[in-house]
C-alpha positions as CSV (number, residue, x, y, z in Angstrom):
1,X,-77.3,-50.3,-176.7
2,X,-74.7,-51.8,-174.4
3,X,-75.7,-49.4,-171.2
4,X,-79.3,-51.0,-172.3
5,X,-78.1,-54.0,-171.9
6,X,-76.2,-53.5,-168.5
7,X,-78.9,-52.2,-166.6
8,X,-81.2,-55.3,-168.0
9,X,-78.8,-57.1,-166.5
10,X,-78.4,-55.5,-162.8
11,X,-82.0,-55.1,-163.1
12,X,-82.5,-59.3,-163.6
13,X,-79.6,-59.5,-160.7
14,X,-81.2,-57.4,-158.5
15,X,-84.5,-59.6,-158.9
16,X,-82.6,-62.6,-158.2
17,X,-81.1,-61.7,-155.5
18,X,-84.3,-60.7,-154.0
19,X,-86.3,-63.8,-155.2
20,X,-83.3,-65.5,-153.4
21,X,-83.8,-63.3,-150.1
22,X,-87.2,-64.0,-150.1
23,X,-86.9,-67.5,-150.5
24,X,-84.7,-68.0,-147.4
25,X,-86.8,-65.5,-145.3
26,X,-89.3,-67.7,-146.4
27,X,-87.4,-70.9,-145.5
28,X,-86.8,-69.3,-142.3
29,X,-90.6,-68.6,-141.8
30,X,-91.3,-71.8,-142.3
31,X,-88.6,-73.6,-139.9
32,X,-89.2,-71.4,-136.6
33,X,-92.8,-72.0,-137.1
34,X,-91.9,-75.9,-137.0
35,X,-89.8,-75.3,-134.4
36,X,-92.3,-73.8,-132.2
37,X,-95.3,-76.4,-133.1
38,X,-92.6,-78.8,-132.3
39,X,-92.1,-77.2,-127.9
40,X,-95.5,-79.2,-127.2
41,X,-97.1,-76.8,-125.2
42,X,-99.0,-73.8,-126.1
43,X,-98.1,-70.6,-127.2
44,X,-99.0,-67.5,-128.4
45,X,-101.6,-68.0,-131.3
46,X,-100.1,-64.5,-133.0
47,X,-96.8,-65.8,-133.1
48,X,-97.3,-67.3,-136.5
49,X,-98.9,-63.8,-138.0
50,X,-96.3,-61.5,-136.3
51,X,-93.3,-64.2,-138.0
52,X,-94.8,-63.8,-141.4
53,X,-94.8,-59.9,-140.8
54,X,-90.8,-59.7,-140.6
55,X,-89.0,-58.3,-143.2
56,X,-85.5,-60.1,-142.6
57,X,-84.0,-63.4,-140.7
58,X,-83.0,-61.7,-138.3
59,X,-86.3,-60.2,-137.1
60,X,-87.9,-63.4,-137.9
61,X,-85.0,-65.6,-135.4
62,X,-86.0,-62.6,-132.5
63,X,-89.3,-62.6,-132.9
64,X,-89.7,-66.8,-132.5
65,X,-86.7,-66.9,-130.1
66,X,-89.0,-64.0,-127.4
67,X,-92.1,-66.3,-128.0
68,X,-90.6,-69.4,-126.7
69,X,-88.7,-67.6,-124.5
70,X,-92.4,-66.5,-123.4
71,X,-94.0,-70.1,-123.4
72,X,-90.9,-71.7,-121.6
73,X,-91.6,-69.2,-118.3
74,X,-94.9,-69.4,-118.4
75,X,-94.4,-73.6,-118.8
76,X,-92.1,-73.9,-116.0
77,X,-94.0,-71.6,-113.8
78,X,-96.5,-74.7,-113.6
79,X,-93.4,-77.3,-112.6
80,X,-91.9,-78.1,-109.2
81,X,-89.2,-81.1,-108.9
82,X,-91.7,-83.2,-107.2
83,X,-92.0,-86.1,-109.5
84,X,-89.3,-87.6,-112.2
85,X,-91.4,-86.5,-115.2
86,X,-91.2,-83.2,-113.9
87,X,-87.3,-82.7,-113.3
88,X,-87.2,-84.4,-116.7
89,X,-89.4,-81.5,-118.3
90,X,-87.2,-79.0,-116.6
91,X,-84.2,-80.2,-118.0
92,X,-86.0,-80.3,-121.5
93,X,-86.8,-76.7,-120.8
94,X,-83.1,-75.8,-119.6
95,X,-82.2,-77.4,-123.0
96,X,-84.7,-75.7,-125.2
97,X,-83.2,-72.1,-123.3
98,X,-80.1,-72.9,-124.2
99,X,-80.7,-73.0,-127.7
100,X,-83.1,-69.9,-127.4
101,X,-79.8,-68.5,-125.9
102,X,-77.6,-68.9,-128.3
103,X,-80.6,-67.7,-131.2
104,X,-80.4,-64.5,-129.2
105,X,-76.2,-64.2,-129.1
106,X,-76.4,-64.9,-133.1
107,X,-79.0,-62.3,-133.7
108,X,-77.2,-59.6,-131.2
109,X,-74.0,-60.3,-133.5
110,X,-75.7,-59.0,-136.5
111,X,-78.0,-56.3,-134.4
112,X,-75.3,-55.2,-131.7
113,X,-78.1,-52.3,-130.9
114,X,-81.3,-54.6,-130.5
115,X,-82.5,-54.5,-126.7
116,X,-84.6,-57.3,-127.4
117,X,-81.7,-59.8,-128.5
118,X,-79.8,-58.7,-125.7
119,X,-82.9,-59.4,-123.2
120,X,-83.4,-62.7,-124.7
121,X,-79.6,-63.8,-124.3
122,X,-79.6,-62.7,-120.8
123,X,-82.9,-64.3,-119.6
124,X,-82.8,-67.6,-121.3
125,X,-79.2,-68.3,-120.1
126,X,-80.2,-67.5,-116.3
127,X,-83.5,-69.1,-116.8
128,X,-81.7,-72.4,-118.6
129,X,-79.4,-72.0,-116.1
130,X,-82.0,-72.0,-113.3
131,X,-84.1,-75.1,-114.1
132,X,-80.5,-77.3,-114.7
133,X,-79.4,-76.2,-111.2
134,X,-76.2,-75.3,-112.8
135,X,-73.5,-74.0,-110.4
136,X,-72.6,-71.5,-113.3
137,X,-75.3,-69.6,-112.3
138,X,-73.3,-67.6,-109.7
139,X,-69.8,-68.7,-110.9
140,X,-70.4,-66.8,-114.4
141,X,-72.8,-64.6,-113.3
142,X,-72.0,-62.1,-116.3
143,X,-72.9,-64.6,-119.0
144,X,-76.9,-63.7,-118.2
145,X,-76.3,-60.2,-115.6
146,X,-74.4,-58.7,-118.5
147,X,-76.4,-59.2,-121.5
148,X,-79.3,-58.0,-119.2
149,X,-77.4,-54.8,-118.0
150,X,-77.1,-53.9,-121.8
151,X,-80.5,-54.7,-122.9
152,X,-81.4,-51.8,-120.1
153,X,-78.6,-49.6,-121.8
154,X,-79.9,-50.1,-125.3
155,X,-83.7,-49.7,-124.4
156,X,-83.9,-47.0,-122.1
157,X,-87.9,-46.8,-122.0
158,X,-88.3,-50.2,-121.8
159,X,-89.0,-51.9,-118.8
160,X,-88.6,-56.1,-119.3
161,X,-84.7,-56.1,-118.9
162,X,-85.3,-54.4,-115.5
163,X,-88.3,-56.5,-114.6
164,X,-86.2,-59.3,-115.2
165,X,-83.0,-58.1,-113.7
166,X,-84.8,-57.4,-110.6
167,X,-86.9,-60.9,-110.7
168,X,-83.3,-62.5,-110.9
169,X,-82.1,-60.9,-108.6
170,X,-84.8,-61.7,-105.9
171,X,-84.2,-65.0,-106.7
172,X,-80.8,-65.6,-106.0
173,X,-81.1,-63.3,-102.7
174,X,-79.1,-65.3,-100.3
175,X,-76.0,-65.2,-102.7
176,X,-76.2,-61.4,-103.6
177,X,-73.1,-59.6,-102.2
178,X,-74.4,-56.5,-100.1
179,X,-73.6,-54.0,-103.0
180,X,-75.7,-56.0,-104.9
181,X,-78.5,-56.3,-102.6
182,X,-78.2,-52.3,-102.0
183,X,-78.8,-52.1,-105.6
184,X,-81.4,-54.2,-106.1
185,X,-83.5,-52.5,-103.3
186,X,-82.9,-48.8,-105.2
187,X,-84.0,-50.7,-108.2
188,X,-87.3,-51.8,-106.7
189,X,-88.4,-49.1,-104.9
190,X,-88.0,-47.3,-108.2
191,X,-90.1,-50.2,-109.9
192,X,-92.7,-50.3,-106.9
193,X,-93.6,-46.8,-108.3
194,X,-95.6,-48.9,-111.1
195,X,-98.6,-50.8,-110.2
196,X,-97.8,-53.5,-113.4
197,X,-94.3,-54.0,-112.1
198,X,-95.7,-54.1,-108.3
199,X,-98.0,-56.8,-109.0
200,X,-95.3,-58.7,-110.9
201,X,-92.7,-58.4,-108.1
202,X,-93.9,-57.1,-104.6
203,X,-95.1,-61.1,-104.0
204,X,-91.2,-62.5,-104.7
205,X,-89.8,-59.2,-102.6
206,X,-91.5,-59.9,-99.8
207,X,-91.6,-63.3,-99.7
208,X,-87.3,-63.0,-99.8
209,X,-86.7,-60.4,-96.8
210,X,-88.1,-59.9,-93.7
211,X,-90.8,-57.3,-93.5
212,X,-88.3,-54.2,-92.0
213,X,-86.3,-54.6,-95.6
214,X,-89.5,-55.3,-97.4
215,X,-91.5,-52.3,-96.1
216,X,-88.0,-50.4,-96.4
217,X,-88.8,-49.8,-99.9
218,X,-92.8,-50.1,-100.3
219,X,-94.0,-46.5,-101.9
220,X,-97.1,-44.4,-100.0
221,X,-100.1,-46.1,-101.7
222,X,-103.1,-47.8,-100.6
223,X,-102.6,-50.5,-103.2
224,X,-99.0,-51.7,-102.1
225,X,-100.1,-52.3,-98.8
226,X,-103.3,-53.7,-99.6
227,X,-100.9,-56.5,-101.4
228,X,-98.4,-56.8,-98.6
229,X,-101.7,-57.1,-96.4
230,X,-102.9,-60.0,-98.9
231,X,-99.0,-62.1,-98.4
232,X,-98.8,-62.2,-95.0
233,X,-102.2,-63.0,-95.0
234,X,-102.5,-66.0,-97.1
235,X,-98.6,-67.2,-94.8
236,X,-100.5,-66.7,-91.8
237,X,-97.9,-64.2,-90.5
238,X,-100.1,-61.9,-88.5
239,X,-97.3,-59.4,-86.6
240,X,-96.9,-58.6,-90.4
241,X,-100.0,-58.4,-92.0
242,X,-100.8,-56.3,-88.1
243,X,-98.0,-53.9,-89.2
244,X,-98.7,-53.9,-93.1
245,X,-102.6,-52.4,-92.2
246,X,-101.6,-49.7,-90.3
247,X,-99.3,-48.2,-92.6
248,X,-102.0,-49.0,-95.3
249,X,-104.3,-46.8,-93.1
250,X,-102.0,-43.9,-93.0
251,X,-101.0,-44.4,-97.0
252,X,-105.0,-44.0,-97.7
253,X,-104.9,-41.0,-95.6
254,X,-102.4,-39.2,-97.2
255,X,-103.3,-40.3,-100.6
256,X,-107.2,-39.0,-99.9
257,X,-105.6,-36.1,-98.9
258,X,-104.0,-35.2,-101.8
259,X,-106.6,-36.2,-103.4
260,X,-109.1,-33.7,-101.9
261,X,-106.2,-31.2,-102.8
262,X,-106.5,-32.4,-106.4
263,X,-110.1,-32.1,-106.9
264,X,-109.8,-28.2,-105.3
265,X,-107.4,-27.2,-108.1
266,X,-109.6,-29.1,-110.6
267,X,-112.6,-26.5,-109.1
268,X,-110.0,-23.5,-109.3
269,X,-109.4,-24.3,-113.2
270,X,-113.3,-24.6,-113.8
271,X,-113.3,-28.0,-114.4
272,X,-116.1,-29.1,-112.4
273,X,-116.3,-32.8,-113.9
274,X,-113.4,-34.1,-112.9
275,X,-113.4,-32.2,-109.6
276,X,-116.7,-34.0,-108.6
277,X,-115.3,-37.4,-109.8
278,X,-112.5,-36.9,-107.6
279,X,-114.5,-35.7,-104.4
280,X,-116.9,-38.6,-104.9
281,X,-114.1,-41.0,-104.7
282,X,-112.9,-39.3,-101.1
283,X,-116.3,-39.5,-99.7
284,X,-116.3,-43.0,-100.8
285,X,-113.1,-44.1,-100.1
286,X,-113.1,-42.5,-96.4
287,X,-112.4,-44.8,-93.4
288,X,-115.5,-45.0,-90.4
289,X,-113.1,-43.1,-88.2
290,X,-113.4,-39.8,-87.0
291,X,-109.5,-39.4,-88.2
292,X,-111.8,-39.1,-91.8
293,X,-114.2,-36.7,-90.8
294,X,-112.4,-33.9,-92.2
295,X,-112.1,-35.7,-95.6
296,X,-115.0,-36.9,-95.4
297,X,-116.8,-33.0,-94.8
298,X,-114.5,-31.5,-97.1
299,X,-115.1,-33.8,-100.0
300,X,-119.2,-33.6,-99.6
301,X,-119.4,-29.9,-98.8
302,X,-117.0,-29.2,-101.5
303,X,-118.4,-31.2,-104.4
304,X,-120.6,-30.0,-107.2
305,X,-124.5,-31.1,-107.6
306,X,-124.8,-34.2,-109.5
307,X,-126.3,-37.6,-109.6
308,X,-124.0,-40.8,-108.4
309,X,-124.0,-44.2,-109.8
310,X,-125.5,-47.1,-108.1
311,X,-121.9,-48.3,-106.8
312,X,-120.8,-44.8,-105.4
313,X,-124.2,-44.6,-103.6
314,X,-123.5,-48.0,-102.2
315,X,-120.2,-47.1,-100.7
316,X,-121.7,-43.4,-99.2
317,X,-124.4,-46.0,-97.8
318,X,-122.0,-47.1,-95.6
319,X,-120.4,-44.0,-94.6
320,X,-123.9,-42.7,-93.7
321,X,-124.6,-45.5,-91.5
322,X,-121.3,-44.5,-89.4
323,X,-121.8,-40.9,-89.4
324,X,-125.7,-41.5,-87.8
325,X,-124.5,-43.9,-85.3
326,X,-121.7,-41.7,-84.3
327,X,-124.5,-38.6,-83.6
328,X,-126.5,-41.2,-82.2
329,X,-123.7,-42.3,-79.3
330,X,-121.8,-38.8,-79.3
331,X,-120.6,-36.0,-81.3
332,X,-122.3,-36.0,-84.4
333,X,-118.9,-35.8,-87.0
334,X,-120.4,-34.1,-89.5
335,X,-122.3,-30.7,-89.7
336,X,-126.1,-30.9,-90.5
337,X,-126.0,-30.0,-93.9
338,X,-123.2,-32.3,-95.2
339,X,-125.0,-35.1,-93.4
340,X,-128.4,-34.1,-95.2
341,X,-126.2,-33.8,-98.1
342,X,-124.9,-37.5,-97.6
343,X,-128.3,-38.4,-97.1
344,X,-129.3,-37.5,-100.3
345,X,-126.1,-39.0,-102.4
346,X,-126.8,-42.4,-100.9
347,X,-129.6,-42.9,-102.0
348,X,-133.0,-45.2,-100.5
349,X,-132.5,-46.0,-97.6
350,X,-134.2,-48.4,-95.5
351,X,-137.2,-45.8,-93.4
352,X,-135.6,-46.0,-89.9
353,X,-132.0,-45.0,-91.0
354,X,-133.9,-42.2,-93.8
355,X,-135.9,-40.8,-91.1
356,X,-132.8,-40.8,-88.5
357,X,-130.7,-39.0,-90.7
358,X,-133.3,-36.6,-91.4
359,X,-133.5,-36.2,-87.8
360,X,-130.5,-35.7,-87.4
361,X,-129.8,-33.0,-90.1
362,X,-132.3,-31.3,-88.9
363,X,-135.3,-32.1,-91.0
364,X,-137.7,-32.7,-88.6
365,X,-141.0,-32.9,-90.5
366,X,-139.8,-35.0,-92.9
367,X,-138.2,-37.3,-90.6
368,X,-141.8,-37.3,-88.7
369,X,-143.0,-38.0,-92.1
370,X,-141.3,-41.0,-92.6
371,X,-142.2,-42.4,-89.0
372,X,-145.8,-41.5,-89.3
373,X,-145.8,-43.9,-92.8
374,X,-144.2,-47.1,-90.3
375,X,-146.6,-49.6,-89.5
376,X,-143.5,-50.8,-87.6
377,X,-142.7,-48.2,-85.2
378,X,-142.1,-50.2,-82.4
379,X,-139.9,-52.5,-83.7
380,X,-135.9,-52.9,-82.8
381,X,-135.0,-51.0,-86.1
382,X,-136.6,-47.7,-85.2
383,X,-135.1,-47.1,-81.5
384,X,-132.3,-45.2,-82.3
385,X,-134.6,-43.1,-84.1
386,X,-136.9,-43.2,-81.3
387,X,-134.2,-42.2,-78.9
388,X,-133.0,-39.2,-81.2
389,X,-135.9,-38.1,-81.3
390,X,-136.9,-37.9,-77.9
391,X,-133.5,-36.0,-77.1
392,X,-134.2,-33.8,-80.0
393,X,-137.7,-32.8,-78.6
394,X,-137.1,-32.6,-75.2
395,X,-133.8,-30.0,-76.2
396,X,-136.9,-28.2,-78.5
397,X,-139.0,-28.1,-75.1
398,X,-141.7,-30.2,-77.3
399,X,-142.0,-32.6,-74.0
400,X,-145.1,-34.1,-74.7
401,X,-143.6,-35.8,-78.1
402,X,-140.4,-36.5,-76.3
403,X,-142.6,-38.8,-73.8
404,X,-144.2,-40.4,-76.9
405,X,-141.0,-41.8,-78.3
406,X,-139.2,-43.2,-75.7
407,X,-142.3,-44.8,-74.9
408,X,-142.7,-46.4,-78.3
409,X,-138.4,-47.8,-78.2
410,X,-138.5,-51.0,-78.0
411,X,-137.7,-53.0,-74.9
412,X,-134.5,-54.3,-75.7
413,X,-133.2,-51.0,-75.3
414,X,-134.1,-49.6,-72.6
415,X,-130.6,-50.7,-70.3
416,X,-128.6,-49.6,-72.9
417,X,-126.9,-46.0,-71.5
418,X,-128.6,-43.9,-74.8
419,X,-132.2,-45.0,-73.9
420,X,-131.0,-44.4,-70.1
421,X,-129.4,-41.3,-71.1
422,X,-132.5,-39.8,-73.1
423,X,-134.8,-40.8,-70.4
424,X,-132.4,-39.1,-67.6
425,X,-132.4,-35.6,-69.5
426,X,-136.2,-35.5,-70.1
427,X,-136.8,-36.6,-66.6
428,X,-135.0,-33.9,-65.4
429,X,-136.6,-31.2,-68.0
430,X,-140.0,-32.2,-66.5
431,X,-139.2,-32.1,-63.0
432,X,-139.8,-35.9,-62.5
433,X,-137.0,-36.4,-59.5
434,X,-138.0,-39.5,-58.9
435,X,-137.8,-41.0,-62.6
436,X,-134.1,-39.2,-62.8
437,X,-132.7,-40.5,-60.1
438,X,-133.9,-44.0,-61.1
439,X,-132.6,-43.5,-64.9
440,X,-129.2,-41.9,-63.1
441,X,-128.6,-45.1,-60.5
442,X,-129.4,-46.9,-64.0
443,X,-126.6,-45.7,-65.7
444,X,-124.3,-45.7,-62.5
445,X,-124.3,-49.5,-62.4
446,X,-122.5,-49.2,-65.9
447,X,-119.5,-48.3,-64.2
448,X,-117.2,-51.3,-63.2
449,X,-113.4,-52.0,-63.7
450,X,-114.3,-55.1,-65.5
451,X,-116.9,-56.8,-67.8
452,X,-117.6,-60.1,-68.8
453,X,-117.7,-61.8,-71.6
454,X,-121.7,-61.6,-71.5
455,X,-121.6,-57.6,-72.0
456,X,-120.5,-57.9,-75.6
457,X,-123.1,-57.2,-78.0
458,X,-122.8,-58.4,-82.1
459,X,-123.0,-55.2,-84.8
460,X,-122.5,-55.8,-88.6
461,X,-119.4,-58.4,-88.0
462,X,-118.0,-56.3,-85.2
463,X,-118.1,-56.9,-81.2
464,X,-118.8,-54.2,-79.1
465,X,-119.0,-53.2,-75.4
466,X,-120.9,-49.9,-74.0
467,X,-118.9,-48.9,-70.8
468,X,-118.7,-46.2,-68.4
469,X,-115.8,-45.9,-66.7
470,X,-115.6,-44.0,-63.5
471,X,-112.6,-42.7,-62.4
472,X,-110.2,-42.5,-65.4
473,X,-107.8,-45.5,-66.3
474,X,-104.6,-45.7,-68.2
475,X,-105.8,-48.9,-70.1
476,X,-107.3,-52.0,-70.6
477,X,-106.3,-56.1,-70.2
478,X,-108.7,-58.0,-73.2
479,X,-109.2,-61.4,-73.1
480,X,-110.9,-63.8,-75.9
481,X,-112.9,-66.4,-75.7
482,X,-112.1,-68.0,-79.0
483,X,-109.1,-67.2,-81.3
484,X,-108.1,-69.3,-84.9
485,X,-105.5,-71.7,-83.8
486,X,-103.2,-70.1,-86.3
487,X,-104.0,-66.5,-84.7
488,X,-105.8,-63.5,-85.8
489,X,-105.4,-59.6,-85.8
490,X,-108.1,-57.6,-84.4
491,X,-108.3,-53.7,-85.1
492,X,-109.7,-51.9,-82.0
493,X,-112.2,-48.6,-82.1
494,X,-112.7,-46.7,-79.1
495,X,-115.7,-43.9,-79.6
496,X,-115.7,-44.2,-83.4
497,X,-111.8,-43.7,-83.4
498,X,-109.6,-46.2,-84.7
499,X,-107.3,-47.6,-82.0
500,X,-104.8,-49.9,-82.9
501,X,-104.1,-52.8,-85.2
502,X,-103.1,-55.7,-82.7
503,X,-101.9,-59.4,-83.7
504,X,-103.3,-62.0,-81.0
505,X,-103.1,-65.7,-80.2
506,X,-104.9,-68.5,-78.1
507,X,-104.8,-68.1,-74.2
508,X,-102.9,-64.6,-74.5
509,X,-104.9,-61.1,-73.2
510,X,-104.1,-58.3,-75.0
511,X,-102.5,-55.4,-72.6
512,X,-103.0,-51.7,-74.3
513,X,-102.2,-48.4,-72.5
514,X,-104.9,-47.0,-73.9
515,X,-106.2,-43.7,-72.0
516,X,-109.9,-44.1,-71.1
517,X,-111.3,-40.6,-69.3
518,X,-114.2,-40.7,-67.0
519,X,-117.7,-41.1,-69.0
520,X,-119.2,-43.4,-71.5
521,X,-117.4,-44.9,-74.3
522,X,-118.4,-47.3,-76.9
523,X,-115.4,-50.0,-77.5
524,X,-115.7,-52.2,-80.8
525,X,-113.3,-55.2,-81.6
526,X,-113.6,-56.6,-85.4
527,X,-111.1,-59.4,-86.5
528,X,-109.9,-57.9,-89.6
529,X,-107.3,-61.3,-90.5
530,X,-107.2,-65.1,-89.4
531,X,-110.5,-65.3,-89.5
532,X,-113.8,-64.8,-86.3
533,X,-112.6,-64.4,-82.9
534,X,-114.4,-64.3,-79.5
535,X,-113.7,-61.5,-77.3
536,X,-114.0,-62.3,-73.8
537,X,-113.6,-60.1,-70.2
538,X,-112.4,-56.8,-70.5
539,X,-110.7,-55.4,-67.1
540,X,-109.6,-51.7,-66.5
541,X,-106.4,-50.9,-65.5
């Protein structure tokens, strides 16, 4: 009887020290969700739900403490100290992180392993800190660096302590001892590796060194230099952005090279799926430069059969028109069947470029198919296909058709050098001396050591200059007609082949040694940053 009544009585202790318990984790429920209703600006509607869902004080303490820890950055990330009412608020905020502060130091007390009480020490003492201007910012640097340093220690996988570490750290730059800079730059090129990190942290990065630092520590993808591209951009710092494209142009090389590697071992394992995903993105991805071609052939020649979406046929679109143009000015880049190939992936075409790369791919009679459906034949749009052609049936010996087309190309074209080219070759295949010699004084009077400003013709948002250069020179001088007054940065292609990323400015040629050999080239200029530019006489040198 008396063990009965003993354990009747632990049991109604037990219960009222739990009914207790609950009642102050209730309390506490209820007075950090008046606390936070209380901030005056908006948090995290889930806040309230995720409270109710702690099991202790302690939890419930972390939990608020981390959301207005959450809503005082994202708060002050609106202010500047413009205006009174706004250094006010930030020294409401540096108040309200103080306490948030010391919430975290009470909860690490009872939790000496939480990460999360450690982070929330750290960050709302340099954030409180921060917005007071307080000098003991750098004089007591360990009150914030060392809680910070142990929430990293005590959450290994977890990466806010070091995204906020590192965010500190770029903020206070100028006052970093060179240790400390050393380390922070190991630390971000280990959190550059992340693309959620990157896009947190790349902007503040580069925006506290000069570029050589910055790009010291910028990993090998397309992405990270697309960004760096974007910053000096919108700052109008175009040596920078100038430098920042090119080394985007050889990150996207080496990335779609591995990529192409990645989508061969996906064939060697049989799985054909995510092989053909992968070679689809090369093709797609490729730049118009014959550096590509080889990715470009590879990736097409390579991948299994299969449909493409509407997006993917979009972007092969574009690739097809530079592939036909280049076998329409020179060297075709691609072999017939993986242009016939990329025919097909793109998709409808518009007749004239159908039927050239038809043409070109070798499929005569249905390229003659297409042109005999045209009501337009005549028009601008069909020359090139007109002057293919011609060059295609003269080489075939069918010199009666070859006459036909070049007298159907329209007569905008006919001083351009491929109309006076095809016209010169089927002249001489005939015998017609006189028509020959004509077409070859034609295309003599191309060659010059200069050109005005009047010889540029407009292509898809890109100037460009057919010239024939006879003898050889070592480069070029290029002037422009019209530049944005802040500047501009122009990406050069000579023959299809990317040249150079240049900055410019108003009044000042650009000098290249760029080799030009004896013969035809095709020069394109396209303003890739700062907005249109003008180019204007181009003189040999």
């Amino acid at each position: 009887m008396p063990l009965r009544v003993l354990l009747t009585a632990i049991s109604l202790a037990l219960l009222t020290l739990s009914a207790v318990r609950y009642g102050r984790l209730r309390a506490e429920h209820r007075t950090q969700l008046e606390r936070l209703e209380g901030i005056g600006f908006p948090l995290d509607p889930r806040i309230g739900r995720e409270l109710l869902r702690e099991p202790e004080i302690d939890g419930v303490r972390l939990r608020a403490a981390r959301a207005v820890l959450a809503g005082e950055m994202a708060h002050t990330a609106t202010l500047t100290s413009g205006t009174p009412e706004e250094r006010q608020e930030m020294l409401a905020a540096a108040e309200r992180l103080a306490a948030t502060a010391d919430e975290g130091a009470a909860v690490l007390a009872g939790r000496p392993g939480s990460w999360e009480a450690a982070l929330v020490l750290g960050a709302a003492t340099y954030l409180s800190r921060s917005l007071a201007r307080d000098s003991s910012l750098f004089t007591s640097a360990a009150d914030w660096e060392g809680p910070l340093l142990a929430a990293r220690r005590l959450g290994p996988a977890k990466r806010e302590p070091t995204r906020f570490l590192a965010a500190s750290y770029l903020e206070i730059w100028p006052a970093l001892s060179p240790p400390k800079r050393a380390a922070t730059r190991a630390l971000l090129a280990r959190l550059f590796l992340d693309p959620g990190d990157r896009r947190l942290l790349l902007v503040p990065w580069l925006a506290a060194v000069d570029r050589r630092e910055a790009f010291s520590v910028l990993p090998p993808d397309p992405e990270a230099w697309q960004q760096a591209q974007k910053f000096y951009s919108d700052r109008g710092d175009w040596p920078a952005f100038s430098e920042a494209r090119q080394r985007w142009d050889h990150a996207l090389w080496r990335h779609l090279s591995a990529q192409l590697a990645a989508a061969d071992a996906r064939v060697a394992h049989g799985d054909l799926r995510l092989a053909r995903l992968l070679y689809l993105d090369v093709a797609a991805q490729t730049r118009p430069d014959t550096r590509y071609r080889d990715l470009l052939n590879g990736a097409l020649s390579r991948c299994p059969a299969g449909p493409v979406g509407a997006q993917t046929a979009e972007r092969l679109a574009q690739q097809l028109d530079w592939v036909v143009e280049r076998c329409l000015l020179a060297e075709c880049p691609l072999p017939p069947a993986t242009l016939k190939r990329l025919a097909r992936l793109a998709g409808a075409q518009k007749p004239p470029r159908e039927a050239l790369a038809l043409l070109l791919a070798g499929e005569v009679r249905q390229a003659v198919r297409l042109e005999r459906l045209s009501e337009t034949l005549w028009s601008e749009e069909w020359a090139p296909y007109l002057i293919a052609k011609a060059r295609a049936m003269t080489e075939a010996r069918r010199l009666t058709e070859a006459q036909e087309a070049l007298g159907l190309v329209h007569l905008s074209w006919w001083g351009r050098p491929a109309y006076l080219l095809a016209r010169l070759e089927l002249s001489r295949t005939t015998g017609r001396e006189a028509e020959a010699a004509a077409a070859a004084d034609k295309l003599r009077s191309f060659a010059r050591r200069d050109w005005p400003a009047t010889s540029w013709a407009w292509q898809n948002g890109k100037a460009r200059l057919e010239l024939l250069v006879q003898p050889a020179a070592r480069g070029f001088e290029l002037s422009f007609l019209e530049v944005p007054p802040g500047g501009a940065v122009v990406e050069l292609r000579l023959d299809g082949a990317t040249a150079g990323t240049f900055p410019i400015e108003t009044g000042r040629p650009l000098r290249r040694a760029l080799p030009l050999g004896t013969g035809f080239h095709i020069l394109d200029v396209e303003s890739v940053g700062g907005g249109r530019v003008l180019p204007g006489e181009l003189r040999l040198r």
